[in-house]
DRENLOKE-880183 format. One line per field, with one value per atom (N, C-alpha, C): atom name; y, z, x. Coordinates in steps of 0.1 Angstrom, whole numbers. Atoms other than C-alpha are relative to their C-alpha. Example, Ala and Ser with C-alpha at 12.3 -4.5 7.8 and 13.67 -1.06 7.14 Angstrom:
2
atom = c(N	CA	C	N	CA	C) .
c2 = c(-12	-45	12	-11	-11	11) .
c3 = c(0	78	0	0	71	8) .
c1 = c(9	123	9	-9	137	-8) .
# end
This chain:
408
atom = c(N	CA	C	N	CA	C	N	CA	C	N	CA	C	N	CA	C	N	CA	C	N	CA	C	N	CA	C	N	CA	C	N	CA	C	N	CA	C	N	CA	C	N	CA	C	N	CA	C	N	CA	C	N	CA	C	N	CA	C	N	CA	C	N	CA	C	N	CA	C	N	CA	C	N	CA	C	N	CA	C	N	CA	C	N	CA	C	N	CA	C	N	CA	C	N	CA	C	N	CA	C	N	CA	C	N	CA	C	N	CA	C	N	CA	C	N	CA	C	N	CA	C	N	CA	C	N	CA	C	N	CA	C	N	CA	C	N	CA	C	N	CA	C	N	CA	C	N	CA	C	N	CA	C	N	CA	C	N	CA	C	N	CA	C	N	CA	C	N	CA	C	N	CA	C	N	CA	C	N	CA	C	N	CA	C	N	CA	C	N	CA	C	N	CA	C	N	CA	C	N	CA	C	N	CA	C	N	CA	C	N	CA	C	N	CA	C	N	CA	C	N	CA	C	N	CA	C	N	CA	C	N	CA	C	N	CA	C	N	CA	C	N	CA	C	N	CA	C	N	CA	C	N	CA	C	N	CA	C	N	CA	C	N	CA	C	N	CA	C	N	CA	C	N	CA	C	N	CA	C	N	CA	C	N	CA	C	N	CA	C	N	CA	C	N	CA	C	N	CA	C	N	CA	C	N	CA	C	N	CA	C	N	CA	C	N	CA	C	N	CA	C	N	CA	C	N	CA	C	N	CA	C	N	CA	C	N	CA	C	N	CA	C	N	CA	C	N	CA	C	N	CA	C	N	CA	C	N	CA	C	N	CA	C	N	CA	C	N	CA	C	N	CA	C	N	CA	C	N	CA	C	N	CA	C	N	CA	C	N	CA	C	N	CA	C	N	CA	C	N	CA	C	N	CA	C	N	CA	C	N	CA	C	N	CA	C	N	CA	C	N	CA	C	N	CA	C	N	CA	C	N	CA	C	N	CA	C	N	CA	C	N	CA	C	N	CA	C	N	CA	C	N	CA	C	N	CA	C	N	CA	C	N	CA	C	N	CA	C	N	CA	C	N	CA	C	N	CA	C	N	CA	C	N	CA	C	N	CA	C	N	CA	C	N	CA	C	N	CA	C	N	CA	C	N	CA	C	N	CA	C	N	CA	C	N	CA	C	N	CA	C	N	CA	C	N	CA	C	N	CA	C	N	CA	C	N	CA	C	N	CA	C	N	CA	C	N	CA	C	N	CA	C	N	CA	C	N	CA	C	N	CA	C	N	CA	C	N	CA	C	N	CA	C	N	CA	C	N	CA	C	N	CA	C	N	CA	C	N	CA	C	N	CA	C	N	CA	C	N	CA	C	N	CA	C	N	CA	C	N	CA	C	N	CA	C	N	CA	C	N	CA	C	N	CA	C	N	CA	C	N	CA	C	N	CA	C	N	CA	C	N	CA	C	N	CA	C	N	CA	C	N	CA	C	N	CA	C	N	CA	C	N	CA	C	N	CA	C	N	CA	C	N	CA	C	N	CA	C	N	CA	C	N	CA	C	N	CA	C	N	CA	C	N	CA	C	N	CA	C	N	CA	C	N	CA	C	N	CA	C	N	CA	C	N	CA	C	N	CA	C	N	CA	C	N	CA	C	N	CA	C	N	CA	C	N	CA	C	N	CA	C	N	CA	C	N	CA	C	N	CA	C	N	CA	C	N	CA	C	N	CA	C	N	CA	C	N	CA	C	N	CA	C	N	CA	C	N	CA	C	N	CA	C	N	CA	C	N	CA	C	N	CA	C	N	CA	C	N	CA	C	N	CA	C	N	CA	C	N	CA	C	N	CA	C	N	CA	C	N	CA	C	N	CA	C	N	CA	C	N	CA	C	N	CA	C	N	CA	C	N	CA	C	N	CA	C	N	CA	C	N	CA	C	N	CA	C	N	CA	C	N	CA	C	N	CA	C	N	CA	C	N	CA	C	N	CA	C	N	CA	C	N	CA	C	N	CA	C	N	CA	C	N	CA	C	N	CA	C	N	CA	C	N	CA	C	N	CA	C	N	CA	C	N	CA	C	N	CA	C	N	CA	C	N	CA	C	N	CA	C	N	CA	C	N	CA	C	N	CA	C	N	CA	C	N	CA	C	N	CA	C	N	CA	C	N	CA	C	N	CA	C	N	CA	C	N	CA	C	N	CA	C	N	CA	C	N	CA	C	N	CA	C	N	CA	C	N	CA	C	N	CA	C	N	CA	C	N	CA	C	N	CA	C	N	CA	C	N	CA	C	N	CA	C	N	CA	C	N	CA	C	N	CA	C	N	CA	C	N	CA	C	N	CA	C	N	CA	C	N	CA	C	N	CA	C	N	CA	C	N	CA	C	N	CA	C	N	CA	C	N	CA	C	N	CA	C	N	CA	C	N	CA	C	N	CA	C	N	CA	C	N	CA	C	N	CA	C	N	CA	C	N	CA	C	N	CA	C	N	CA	C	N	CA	C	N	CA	C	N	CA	C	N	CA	C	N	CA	C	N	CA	C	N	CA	C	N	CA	C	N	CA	C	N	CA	C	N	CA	C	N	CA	C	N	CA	C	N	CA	C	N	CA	C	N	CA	C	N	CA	C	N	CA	C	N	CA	C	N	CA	C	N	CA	C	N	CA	C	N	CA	C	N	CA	C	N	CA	C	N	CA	C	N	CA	C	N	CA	C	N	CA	C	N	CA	C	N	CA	C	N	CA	C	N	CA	C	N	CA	C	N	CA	C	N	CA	C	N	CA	C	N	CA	C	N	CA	C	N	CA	C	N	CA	C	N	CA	C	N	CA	C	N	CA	C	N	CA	C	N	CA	C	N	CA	C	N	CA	C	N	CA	C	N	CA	C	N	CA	C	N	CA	C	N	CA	C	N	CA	C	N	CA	C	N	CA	C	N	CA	C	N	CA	C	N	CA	C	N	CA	C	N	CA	C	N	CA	C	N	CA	C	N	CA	C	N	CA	C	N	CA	C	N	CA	C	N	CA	C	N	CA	C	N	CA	C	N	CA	C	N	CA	C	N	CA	C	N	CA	C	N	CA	C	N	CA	C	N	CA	C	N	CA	C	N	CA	C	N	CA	C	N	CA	C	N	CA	C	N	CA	C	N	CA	C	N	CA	C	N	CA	C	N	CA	C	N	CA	C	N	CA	C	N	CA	C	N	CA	C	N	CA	C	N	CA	C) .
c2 = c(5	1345	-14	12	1319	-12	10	1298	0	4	1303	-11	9	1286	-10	17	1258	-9	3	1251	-7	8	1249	-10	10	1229	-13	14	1201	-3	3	1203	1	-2	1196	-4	6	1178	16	-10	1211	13	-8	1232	-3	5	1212	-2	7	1206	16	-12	1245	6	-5	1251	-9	3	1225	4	-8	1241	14	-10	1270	1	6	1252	-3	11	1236	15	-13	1276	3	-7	1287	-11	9	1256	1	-2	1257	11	-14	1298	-2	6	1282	-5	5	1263	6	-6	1281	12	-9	1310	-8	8	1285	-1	6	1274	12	-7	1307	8	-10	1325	-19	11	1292	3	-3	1311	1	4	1308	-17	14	1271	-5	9	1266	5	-2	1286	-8	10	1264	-15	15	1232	-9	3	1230	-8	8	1206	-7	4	1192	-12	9	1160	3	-7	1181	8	-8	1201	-11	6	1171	-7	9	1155	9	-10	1183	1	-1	1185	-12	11	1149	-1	-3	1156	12	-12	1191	-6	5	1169	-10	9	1139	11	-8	1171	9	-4	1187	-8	12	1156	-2	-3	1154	6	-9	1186	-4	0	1179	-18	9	1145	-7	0	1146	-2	2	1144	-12	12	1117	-13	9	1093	8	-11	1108	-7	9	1079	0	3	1069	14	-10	1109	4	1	1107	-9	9	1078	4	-5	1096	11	-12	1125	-3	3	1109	-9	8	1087	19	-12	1127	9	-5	1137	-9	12	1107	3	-4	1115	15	-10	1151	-1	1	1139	-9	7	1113	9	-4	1132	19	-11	1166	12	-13	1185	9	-10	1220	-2	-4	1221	11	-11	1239	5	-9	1260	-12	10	1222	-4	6	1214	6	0	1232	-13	9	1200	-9	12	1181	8	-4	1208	-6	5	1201	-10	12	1163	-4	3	1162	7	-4	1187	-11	10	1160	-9	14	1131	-3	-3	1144	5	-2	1154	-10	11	1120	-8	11	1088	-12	12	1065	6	-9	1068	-4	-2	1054	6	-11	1078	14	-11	1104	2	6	1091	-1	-2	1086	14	-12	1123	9	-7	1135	-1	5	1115	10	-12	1134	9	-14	1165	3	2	1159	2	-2	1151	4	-8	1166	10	-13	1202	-4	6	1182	-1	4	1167	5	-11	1194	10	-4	1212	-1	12	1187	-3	-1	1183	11	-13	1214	14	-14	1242	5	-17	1275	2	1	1279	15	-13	1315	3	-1	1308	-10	9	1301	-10	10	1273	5	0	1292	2	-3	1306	-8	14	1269	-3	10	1256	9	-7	1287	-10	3	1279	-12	10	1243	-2	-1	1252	1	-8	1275	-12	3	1253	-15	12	1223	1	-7	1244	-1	5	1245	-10	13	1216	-10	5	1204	8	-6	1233	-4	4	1221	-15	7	1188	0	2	1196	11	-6	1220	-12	11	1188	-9	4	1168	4	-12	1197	-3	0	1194	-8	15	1156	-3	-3	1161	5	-6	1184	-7	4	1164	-11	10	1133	5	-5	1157	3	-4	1169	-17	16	1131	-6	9	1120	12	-4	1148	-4	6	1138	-12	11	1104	-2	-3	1114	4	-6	1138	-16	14	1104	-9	14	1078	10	-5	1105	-1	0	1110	-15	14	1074	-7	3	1071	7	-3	1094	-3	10	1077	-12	18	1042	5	-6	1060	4	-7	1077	-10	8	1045	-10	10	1024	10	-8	1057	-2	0	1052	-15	14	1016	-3	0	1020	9	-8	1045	-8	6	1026	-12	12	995	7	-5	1018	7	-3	1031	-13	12	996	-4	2	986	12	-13	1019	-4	7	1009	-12	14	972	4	-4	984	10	-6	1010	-9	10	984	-8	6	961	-3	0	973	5	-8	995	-8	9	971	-9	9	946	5	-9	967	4	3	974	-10	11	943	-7	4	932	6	-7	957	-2	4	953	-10	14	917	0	-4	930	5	-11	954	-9	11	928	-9	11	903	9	-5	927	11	-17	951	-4	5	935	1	7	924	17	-10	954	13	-12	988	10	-11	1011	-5	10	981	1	6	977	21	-16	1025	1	-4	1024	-11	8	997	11	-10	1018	13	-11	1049	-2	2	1029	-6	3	1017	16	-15	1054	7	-1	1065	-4	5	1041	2	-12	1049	10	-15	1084	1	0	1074	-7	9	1051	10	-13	1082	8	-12	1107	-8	3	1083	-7	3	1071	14	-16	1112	0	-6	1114	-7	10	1087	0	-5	1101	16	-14	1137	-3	2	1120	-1	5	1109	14	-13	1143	13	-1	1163	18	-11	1199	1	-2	1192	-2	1	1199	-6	-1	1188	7	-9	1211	6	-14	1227	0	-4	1233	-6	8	1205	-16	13	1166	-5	8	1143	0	8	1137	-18	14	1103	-7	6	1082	-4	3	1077	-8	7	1061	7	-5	1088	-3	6	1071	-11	19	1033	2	2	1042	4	-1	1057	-9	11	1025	-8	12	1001	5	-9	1024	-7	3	1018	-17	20	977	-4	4	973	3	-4	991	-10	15	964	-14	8	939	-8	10	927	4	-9	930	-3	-7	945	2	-13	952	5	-6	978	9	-7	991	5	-7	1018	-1	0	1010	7	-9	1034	10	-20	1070	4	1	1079	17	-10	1106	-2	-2	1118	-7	9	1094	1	-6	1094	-4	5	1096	-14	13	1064	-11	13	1042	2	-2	1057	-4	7	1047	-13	14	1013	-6	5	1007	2	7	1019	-10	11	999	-17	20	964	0	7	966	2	3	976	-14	3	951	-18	14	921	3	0	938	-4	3	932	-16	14	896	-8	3	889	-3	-1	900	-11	10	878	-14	9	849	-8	1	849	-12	7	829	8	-8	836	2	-6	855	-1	4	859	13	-14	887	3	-4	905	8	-4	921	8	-3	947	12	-11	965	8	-6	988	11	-1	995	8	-5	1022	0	5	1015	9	-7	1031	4	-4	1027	-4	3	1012	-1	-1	1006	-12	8	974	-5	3	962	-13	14	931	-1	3	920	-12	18	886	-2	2	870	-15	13	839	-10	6	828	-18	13	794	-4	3	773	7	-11	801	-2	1	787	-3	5	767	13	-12	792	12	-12	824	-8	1	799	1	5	789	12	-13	821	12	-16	852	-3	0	837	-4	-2	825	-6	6	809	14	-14	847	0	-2	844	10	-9	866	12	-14	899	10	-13	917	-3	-5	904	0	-4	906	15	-18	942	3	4	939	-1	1	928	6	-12	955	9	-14	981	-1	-2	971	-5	3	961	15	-19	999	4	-8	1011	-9	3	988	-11	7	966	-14	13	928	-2	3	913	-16	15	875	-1	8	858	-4	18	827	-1	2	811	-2	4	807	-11	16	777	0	-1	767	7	-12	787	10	-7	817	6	-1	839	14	-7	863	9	-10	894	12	-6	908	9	-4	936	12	-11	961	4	-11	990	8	-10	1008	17	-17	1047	4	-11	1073	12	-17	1109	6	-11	1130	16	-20	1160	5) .
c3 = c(2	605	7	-5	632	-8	-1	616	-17	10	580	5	-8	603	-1	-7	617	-17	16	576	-4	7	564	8	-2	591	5	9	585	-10	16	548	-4	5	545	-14	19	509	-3	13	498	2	2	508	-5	8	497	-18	18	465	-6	1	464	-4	4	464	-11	8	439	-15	12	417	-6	-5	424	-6	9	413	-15	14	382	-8	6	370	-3	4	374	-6	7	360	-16	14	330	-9	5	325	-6	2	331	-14	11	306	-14	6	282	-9	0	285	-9	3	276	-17	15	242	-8	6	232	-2	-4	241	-7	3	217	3	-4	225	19	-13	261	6	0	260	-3	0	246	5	-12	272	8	-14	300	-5	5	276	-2	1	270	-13	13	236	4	1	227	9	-16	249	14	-13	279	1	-5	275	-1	-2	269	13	-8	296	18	-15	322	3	-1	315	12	-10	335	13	-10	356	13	-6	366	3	-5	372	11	-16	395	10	-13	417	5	-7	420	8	-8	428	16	-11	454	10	-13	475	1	-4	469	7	-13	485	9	-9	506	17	-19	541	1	-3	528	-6	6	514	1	2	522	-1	3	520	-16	15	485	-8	7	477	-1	-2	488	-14	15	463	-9	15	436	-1	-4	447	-7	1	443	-16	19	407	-6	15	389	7	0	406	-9	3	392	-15	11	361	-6	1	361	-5	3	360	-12	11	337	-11	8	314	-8	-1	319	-3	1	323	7	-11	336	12	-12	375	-6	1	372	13	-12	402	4	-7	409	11	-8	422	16	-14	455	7	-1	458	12	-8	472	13	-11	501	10	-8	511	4	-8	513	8	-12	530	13	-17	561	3	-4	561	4	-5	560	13	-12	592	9	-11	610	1	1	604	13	-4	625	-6	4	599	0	1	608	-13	18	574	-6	10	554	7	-6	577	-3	3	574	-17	14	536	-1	5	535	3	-5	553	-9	7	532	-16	10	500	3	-2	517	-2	0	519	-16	15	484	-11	9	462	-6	2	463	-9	3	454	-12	13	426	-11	6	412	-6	4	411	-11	9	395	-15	13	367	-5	9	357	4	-2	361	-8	6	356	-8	8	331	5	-7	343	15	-14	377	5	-5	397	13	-10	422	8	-10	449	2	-2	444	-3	0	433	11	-12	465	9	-6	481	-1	4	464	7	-2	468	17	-13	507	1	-2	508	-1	6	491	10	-8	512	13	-14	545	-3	2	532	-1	2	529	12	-15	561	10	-6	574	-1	3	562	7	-10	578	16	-8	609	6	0	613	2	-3	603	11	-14	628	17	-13	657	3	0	647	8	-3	652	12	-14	686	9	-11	701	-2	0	687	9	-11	707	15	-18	740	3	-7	739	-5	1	730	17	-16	761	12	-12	784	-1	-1	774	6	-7	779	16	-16	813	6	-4	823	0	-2	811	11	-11	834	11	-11	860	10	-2	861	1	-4	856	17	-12	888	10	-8	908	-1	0	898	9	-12	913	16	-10	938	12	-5	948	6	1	945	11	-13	971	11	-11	993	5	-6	992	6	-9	999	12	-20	1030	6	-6	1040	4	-2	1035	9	-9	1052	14	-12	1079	8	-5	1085	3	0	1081	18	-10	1112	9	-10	1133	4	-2	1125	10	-8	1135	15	-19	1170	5	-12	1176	0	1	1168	8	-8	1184	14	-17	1218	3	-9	1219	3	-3	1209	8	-12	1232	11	-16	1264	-5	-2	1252	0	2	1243	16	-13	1280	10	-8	1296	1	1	1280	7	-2	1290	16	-13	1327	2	-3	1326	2	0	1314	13	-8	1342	13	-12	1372	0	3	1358	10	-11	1387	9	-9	1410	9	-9	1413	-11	13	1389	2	-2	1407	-11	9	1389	-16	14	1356	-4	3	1357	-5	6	1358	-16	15	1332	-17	13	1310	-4	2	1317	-2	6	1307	-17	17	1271	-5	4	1269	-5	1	1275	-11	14	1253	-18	12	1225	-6	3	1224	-4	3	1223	-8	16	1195	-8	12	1175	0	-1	1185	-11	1	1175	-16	12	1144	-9	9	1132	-7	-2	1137	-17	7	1114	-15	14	1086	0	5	1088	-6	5	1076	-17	17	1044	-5	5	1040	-1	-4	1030	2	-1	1042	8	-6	1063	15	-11	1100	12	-7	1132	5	-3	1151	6	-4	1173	-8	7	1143	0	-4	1149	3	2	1144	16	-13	1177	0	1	1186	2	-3	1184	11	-16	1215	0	-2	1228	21	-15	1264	10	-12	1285	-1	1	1276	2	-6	1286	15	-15	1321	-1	7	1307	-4	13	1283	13	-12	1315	13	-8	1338	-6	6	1310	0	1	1307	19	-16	1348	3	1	1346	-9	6	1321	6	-7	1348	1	1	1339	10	-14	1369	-12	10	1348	16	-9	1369	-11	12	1351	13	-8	1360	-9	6	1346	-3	-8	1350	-10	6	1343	-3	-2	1336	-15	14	1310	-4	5	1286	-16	15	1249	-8	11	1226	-14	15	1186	2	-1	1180	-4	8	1157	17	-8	1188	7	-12	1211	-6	2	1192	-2	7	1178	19	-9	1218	9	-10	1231	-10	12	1196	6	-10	1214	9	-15	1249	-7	3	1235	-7	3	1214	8	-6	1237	8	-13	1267	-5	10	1237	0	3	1232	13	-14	1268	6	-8	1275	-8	9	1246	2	-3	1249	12	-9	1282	10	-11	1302	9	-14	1335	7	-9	1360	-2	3	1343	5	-1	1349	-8	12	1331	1	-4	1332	-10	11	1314	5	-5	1319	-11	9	1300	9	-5	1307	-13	3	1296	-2	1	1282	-6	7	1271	-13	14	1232	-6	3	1232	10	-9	1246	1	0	1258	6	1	1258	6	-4	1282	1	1	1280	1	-1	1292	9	-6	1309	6	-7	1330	0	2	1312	-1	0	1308	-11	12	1279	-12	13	1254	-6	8	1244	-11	11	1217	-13	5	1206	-8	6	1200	-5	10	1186	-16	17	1157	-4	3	1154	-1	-1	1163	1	-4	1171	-13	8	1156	-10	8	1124	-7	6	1116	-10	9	1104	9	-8	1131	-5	8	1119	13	-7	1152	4	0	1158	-13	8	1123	-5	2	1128	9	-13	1159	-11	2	1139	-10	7	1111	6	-5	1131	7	-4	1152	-13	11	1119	-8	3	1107	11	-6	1136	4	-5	1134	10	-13	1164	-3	5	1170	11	-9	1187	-3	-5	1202	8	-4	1207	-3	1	1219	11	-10	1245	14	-10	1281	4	-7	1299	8	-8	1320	2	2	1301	-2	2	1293	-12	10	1264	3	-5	1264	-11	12	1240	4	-9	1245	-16	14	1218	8	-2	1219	-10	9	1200	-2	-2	1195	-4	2	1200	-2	5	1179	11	-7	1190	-4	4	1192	4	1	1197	12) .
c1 = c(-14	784	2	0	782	-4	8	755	9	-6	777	12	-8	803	1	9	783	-1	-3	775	10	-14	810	6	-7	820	-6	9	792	4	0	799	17	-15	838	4	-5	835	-5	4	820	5	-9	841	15	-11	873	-6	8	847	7	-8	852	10	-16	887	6	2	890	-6	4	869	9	-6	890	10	-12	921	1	0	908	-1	2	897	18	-11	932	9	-9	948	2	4	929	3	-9	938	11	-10	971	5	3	969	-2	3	950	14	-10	977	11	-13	1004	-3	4	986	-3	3	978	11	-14	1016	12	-9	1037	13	-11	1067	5	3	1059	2	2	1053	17	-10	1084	13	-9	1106	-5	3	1091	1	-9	1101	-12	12	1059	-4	2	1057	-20	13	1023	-6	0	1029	-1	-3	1036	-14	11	1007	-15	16	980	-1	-8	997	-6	8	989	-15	16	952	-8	9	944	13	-7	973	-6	8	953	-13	14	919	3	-1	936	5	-8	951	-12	9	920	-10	13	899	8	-7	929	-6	6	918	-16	15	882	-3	5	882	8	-9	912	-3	5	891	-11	8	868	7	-10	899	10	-14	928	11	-11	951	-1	8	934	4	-5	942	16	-13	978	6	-4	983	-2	1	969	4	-8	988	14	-13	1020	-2	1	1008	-1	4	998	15	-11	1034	10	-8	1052	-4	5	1034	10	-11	1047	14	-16	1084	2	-1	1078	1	2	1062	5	-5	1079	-7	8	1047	0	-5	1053	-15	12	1033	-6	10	1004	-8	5	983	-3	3	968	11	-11	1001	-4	7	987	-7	8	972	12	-15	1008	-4	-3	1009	-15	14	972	-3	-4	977	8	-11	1008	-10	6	985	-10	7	957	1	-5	974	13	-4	998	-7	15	964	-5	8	953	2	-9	960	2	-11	971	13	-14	1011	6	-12	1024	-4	5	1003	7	-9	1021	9	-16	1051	5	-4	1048	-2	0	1039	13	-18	1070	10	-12	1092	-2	5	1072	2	-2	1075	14	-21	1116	1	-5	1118	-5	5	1095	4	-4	1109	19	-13	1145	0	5	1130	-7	2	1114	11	-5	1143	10	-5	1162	-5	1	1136	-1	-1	1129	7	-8	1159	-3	-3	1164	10	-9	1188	4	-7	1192	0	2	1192	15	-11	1225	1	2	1232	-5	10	1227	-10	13	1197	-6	9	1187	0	-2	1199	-10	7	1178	-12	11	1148	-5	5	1147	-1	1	1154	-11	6	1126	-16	12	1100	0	-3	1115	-14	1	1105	-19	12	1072	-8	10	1060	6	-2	1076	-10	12	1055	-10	14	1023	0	5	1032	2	-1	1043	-13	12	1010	-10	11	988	3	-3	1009	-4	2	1004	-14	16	966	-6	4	967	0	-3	981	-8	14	957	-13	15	930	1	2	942	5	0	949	-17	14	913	-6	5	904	-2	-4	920	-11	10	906	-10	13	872	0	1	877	2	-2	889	-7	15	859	-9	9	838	1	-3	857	-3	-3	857	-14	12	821	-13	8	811	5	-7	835	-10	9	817	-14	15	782	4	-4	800	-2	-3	810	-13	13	775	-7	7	760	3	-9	783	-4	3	777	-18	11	740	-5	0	744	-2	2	758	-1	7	741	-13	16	707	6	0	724	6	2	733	-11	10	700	-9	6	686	5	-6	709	-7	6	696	-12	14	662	-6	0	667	1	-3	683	-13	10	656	-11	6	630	-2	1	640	1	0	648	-11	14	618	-12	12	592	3	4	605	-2	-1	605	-18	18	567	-9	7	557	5	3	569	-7	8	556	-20	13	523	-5	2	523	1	2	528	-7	13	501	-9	13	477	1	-1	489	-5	7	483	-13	13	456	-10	10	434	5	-5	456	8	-11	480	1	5	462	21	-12	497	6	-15	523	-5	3	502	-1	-2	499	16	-17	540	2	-4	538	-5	3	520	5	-6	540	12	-12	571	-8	1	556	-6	3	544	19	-13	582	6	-6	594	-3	1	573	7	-5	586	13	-12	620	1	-2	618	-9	4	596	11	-7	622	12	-11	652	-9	3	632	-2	0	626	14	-17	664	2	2	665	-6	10	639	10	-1	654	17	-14	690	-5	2	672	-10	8	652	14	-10	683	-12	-2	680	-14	18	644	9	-5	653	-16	9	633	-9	4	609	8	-8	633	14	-17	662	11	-8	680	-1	0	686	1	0	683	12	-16	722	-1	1	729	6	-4	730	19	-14	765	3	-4	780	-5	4	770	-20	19	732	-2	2	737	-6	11	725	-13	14	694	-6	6	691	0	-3	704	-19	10	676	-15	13	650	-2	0	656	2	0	657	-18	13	623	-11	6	612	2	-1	617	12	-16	655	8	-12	683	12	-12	713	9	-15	748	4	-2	760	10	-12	797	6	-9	821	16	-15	858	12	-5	883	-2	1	888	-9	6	861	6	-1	868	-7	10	856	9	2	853	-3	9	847	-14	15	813	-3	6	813	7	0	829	-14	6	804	-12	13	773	0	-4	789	-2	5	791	-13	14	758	-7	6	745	-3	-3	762	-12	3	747	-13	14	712	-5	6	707	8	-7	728	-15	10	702	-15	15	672	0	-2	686	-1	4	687	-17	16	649	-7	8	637	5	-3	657	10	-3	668	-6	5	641	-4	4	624	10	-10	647	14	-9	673	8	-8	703	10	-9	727	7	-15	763	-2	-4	772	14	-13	811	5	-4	823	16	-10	860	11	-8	885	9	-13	917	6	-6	945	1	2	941	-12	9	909	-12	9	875	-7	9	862	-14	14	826	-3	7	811	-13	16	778	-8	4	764	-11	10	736	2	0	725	-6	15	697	2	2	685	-4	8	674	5	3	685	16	-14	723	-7	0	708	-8	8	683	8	-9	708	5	-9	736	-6	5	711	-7	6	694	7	-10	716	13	-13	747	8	-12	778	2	1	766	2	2	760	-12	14	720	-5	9	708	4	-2	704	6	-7	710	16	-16	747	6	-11	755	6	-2	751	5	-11	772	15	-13	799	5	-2	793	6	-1	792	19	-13	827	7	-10	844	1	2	833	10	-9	856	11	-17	886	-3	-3	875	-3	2	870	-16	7	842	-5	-3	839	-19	13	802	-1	3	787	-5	0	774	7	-8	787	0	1	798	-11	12	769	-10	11	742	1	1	738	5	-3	751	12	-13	784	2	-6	791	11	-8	824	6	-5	840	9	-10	870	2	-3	871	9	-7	900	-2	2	904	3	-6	915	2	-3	929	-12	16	902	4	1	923	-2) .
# end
């Protein structure tokens, strides 16, 4: 039954071909009946004109239903020429006339609106007009005035059916169209998410990268210098590039298991990501790489969003990275980090020598250096501002305030 279904509603000429055929059978009976019953013919007011007259009047009304869904304007017009005919000619309707009710539903299912609109107005007056030409001689007003109600109703029915049709066809039009945009939105959408996602992992990378390898690549470079001279100094050197290693593997896992979704570490759980209570660790680890860091607290610390607390240990790592590389010989370096009522600010500067020109045209405030323009991602990610440049008389200065959300 289904797949009879599927069939007919592929093949709508041949099923309107169908009911056409359908029509033309009982027209012709019609017909027939009429020419064979002359006393019949001539109570319905059936003369020889009237009856040759109906025959191609009964073939445009069936061609009507049969190709009313593949020309349905085109069937309307010839609808309304084999009715116009009719009156003209004063051939009695025959079973084709089914044919008016079936274009008026088509062409109010459609969306051309003047072929709607002309069907409506047909639908109005047809039944009028009808009654008009051909009365009942034994039939009294009101049961004319019935009738022509009755038959009215009908064919307002048939178009306000095709109308109804037309309607739901452009509500499920539109929801589709809406599922579509909705779904092409969440593709956009996915796509901007994995952006900055990857340019936030890019940034993570850069920072672990860069602080780790430089704290080995100095260390190294101290090993080598006293491996004769002083084996103790060049043992701790090597048991700080060991150290550090491990913490740029650990914090690079962290890092791989974000992009592996549902793959956990060995002990069941992601590294947490560094936050403020780890700068003395980071400050600990870069004094140990030969840098003098003051490193002061001020103010009443308490819990912080996570995104400020990495955006600021993020800063001082990679200022305390920028420092060791282009710092110079004996250089030192500040770093405050001070508690505020709505916010949290960040200092970071050094004393170095030689290295203003260097950072401005490399890292600094042209914005080509990669590690402060992730400095000023990362605090523009949480609302804050942050101001770098060189200092007066040398050195280089990164200062940023983050403001604090409620954390509840």
């Amino acid at each position: 039954m289904h797949r009879l279904y599927e069939f007919l509603r592929r093949h709508p000429t041949l099923v309107d071909g169908a009911w056409a055929a359908v029509l033309l059978v009982m027209s012709a009976m019609w017909l027939v009946g009429i020419m064979a019953h002359p006393s019949s013919a001539e109570s319905l007011g059936q003369g020889g004109v009237q009856q040759a007259a109906s025959v191609p009047i009964a073939l445009a009304l069936c061609t009507v239903v049969a190709l009313r869904r593949r020309a349905p304007e085109k069937m309307l017009l010839l609808a309304t020429g084999a009715g116009l005919a009719e009156v003209v000619t004063g051939a009695f309707p025959v079973p084709a006339n089914f044919a008016l009710l079936a274009i008026v539903f088509t062409n109010a299912s459609g969306n051309i609106r003047w072929a709607s609109r002309f069907a409506l107005a047909g639908a109005l007056t047809a039944p009028t007009v009808h009654t008009l030409r051909w009365p009942n001689e034994g039939q009294g007003t009101a049961a004319a005035v019935l009738g022509t109600v009755f038959l009215t109703a009908t064919f307002l029915l048939a178009w306000v059916l095709g109308d109804s049709l037309r309607t739901r066809r452009a509500y499920y039009a539109q929801l589709e169209e809406r599922a579509a945009r909705l779904e092409r939105e969440r593709e956009a959408q996915a796509k901007v998410a994995v952006a900055a996602e990857r340019a936030r992992i890019a940034r993570e990378l850069h920072d672990v990268v860069a602080h780790n390898v430089s704290v080995m690549v100095v260390q190294a470079d101290g090993a080598a210098y006293v491996m004769d001279t002083a084996p103790e100094q060049a043992r701790q050197a090597l048991e700080t590039i060991s150290g550090t290693g491990r913490q740029a593997l650990s914090e690079m896992r962290r890092l791989l298991g974000v992009l592996r979704t549902g793959e956990h570490s060995e002990s069941g759980e992601y590294v947490p990501q560094p936050g403020v209570e780890q700068l003395a660790d980071l400050v600990e680890q870069v004094r140990g790489a030969g840098l003098t860091v003051d490193f002061r607290v001020e103010g009443t610390p308490r819990p912080l969003p996570s995104s400020v607390e990495l955006t600021a240990y993020r800063i001082v790592q990679e200022a305390l990275t920028n420092t060791r590389k282009h710092g110079g010989p004996d250089v030192g370096a500040t770093v405050r980090l001070t508690y505020g009522a709505d916010d949290l600010t960040l200092l970071a500067e050094d004393d170095g020598r030689g290295a203003q020109r260097e950072l401005y045209e490399v890292g600094g405030l042209d914005g080509l250096g990669q590690g402060l323009i992730g400095m000023r991602e990362r605090v523009g990610m949480v609302g804050g501002s942050l101001d770098a440049g060189p200092r007066p008389g040398g050195g280089f200065r990164i200062s940023a305030v983050l403001p604090l959300k409620s954390t509840g």
